[in-house]
C-alpha positions in Angstrom: 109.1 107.7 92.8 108.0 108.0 96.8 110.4 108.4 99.5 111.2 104.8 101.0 108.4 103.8 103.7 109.3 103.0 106.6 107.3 99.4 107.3 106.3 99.1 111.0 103.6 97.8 112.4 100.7 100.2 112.9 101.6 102.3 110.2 99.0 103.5 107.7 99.6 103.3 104.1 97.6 105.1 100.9 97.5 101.8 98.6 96.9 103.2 95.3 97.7 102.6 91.3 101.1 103.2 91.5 101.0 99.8 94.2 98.9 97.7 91.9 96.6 98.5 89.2 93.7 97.2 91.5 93.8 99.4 93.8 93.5 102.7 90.9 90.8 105.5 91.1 88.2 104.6 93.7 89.6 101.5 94.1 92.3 103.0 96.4 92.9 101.8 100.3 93.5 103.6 103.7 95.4 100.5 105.2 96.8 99.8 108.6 99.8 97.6 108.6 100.5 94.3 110.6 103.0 93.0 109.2 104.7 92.0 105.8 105.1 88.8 105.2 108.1 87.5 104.6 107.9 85.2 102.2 109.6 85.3 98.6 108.5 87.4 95.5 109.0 89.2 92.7 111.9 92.0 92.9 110.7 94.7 95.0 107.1 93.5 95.2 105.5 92.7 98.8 102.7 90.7 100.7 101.2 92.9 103.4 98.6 92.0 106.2 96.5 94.7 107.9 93.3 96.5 107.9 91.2 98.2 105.6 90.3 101.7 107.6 87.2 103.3 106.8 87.1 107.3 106.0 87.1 107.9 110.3 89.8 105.8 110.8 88.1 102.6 111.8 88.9 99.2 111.0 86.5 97.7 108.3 88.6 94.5 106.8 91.4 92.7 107.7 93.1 91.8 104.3 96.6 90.4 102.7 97.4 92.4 99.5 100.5 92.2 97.0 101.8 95.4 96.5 104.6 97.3 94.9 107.1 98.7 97.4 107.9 101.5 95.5 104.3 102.7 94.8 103.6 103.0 98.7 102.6 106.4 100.4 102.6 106.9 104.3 99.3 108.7 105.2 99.9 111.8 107.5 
């Protein structure tokens, strides 16, 4: 498993398989976080609200997507 991430607004996340199967392969997200949402889940599963960012960086989509805490990876 990752390290914990930290969960701060403005962070930027790799959102890949081991978050959700939908987000495998090609599939996979550069995504800058808002905010989680707070509402109640699944055990160690996780709304998130931010941005899609496009290869330079730039904001393409805002979305909400339900993730797996665990399966999270901060982008350097």
């Amino acid at each position: 498993m990752h390290q914990q991430v930290q969960l701060d607004p403005g962070v930027v996340l790799h959102i890949g398989g081991e978050a959700s199967v939908q987000f495998d392969g090609e599939r996979a997200l550069t995504f800058r976080l808002i905010r989680v949402d707070q509402r109640s889940t699944y055990d160690g599963w996780l709304w998130l609200e931010g941005y899609v960012l496009g290869p330079t960086g730039v904001a393409l989509q805002r979305r909400r997507i339900f993730v797996k805490k665990d399966g999270l990876v901060k982008k350097r």
